[in-house]
N, C-alpha and C positions, 0 to 999 in steps of 0.2 A: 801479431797483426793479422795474420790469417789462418783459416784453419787446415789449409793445406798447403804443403808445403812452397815455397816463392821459389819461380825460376825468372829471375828481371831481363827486362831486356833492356841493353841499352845504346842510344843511338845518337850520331852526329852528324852533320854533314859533310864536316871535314877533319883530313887526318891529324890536323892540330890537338882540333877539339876531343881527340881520343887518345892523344899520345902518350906513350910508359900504360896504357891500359890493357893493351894485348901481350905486352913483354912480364905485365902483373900476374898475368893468369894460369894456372895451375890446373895440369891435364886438359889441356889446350885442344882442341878438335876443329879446323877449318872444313866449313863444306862452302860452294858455292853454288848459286842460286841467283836466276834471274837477273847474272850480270853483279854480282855484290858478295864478300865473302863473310861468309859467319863467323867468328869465333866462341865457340861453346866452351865451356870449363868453369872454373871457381874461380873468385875474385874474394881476397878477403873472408873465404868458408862460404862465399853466398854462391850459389848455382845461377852463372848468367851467359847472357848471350849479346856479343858487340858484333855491332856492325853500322857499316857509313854508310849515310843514305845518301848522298849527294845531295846538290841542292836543289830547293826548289818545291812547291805540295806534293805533285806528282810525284816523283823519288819518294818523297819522306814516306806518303801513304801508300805506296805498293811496298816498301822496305816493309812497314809495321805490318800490314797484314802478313807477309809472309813470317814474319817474325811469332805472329798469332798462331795462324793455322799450320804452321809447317815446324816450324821451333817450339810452339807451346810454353809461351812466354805469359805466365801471369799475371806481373805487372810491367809497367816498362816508364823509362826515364830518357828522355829527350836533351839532352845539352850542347850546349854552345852557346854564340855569339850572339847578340844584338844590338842594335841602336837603341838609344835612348829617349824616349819619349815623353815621359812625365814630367811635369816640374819637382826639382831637387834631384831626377836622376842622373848621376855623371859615372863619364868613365869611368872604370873600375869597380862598379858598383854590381850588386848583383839580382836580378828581378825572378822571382819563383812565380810561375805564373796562376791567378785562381782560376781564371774564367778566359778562356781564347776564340777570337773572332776571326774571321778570314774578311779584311778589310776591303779586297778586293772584288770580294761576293758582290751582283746584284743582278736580279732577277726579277726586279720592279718591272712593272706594275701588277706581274704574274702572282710575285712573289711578295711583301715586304724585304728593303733592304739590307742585307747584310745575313738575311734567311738563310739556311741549308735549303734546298726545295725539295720539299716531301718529307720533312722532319719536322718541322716545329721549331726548330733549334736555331737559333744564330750566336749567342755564349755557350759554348760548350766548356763546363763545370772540370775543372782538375780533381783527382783525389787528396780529398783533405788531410787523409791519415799520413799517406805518401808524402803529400807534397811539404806537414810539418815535418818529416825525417830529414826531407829534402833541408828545407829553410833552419831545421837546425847545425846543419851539416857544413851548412853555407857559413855559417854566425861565428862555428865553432873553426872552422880553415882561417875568416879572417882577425878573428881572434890570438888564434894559437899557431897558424904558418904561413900566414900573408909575410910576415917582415921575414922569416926566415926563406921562402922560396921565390921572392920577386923581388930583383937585384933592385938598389936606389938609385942607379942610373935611369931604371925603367919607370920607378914612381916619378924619377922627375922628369922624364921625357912627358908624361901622360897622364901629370898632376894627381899621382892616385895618394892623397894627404890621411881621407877617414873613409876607406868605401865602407856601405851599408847593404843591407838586405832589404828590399822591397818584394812585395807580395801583392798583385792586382791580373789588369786584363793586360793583355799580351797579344798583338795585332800582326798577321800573317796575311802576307802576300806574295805573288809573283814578281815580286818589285825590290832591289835595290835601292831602298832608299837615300838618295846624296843631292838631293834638294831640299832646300827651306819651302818653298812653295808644296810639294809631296807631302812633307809630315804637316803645314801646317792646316792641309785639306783635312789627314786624316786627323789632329786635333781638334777641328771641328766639328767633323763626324761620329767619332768616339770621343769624347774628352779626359776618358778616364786610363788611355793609354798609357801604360807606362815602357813598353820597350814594343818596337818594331823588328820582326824577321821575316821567315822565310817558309817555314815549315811547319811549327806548332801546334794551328789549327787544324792543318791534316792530319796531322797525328791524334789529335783531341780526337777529332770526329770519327777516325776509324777506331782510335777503343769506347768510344761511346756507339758504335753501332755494335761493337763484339764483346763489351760489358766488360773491358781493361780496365783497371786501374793505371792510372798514369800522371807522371808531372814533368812539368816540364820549368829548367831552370837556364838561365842566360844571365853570360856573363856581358855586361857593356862594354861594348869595342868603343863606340862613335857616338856622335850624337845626328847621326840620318842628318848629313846638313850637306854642303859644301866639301869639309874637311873630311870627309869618309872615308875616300876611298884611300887618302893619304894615310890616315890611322890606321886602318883596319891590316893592313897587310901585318906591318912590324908587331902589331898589340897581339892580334893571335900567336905569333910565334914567342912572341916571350914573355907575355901576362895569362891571356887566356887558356893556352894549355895546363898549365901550375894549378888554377882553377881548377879548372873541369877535373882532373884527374885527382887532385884532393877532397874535393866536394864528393865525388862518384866513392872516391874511399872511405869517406867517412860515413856515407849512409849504406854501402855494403857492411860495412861493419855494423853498423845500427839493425841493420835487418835481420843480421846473419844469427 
């Protein structure tokens, strides 16, 4: 995949969405930094580096820079949670994102909206090569250990029957989504949404200004409605972790 060697970095905002991924890791090295602890070592042979960004763009994109210039991370992977946004996306489903926007952005009339200002950019482009390792990774978890690691009390809690893999734009903001009225602004505004968070576009844009490769992949908690905040607690703890940490092993492995 590359011509020098891969040191990944991988990032969450919360410790869910990392969980068994530090207790995985082999010659384990914590340094702390700017408030946030690294973990350095192998994961599956692959040379990486976890750390929780907290939430939020700000966290996300000071996390990743340091992760750039200080850890020397060559590509890096973003996971966790989202709302769902598209039509046909539902819980348990899982969205790799191509193209991410900061919904929030606007800088009109200075700017066009939803612009970075002084970039040109307002979709910031995932890596393709990445992000199919990613989306294979995803396919093959709920293929081969969806039914063996997410209890059937939990699929019926949270109606997870056939989740899928999606692949589109992926909409970041400072924002909580847990109104119908919020998502159905931003469906207006992007139509092409398929999952709302928190972090993603931050992340986009600082490896597009440091020339990372990166992708970013979310698991669907909610559907950004009403019912959010009621799901979102129990589903990370007992769906989305299983996720994240299967998915992150399968493409260590892929890379490694």
């Amino acid at each position: 995949m590359a011509t020098k060697p891969i040191r990944l970095g991988i990032v969450s905002a919360l410790h869910e969405e990392q969980r068994g991924l530090i207790d995985a890791m082999q010659e384990r090295q914590i340094k702390t930094r700017g408030m946030r602890e690294y973990a350095s070592g192998k994961l599956w042979g692959l040379d990486t580096v976890c750390v929780l960004s907290r939430i939020g763009k700000v966290a996300a994109a000071a996390t990743v820079a340091t992760l750039i210039e200080h850890f020397g991370v060559t590509h890096l992977i973003f996971t966790g949670v989202a709302g769902g946004a598209g039509e046909g996306v539902f819980v348990g489903d899982i969205v790799v994102g191509e193209q991410l926007v900061q919904h929030d952005m606007d800088s009109s009339p200075l700017f066009p909206r939803f612009e970075i200002p002084l970039t040109g950019v307002s979709l910031f482009a995932a890596d393709s090569m990445l992000s199919n390792y990613v989306i294979q990774a995803a396919g093959s978890f709920l293929k081969e250990d969806f039914a063996r690691v997410i209890h059937a009390d939990d699929c019926a809690t949270f109606n997870l029957t056939a989740p899928n893999v999606h692949h589109g734009l992926i909409a970041s903001g400072d924002q909580f989504i847990a109104h119908s009225d919020k998502m159905d602004l931003i469906r207006q505004d992007l139509p092409a949404t398929l999952a709302v968070e928190m972090e993603g576009a931050a992340v986009a844009q600082v490896c597009f200004e440091f020339g990372v490769p990166f992708a970013i992949v979310r698991t669907i908690s909610d559907s950004a409605n009403e019912t959010s905040p009621i799901d979102f607690g129990k589903f990370i703890h007992t769906v989305a972790a299983h996720y994240a940490f299967h998915i992150v092993r399968r493409t260590c492995l892929s890379l490694g």
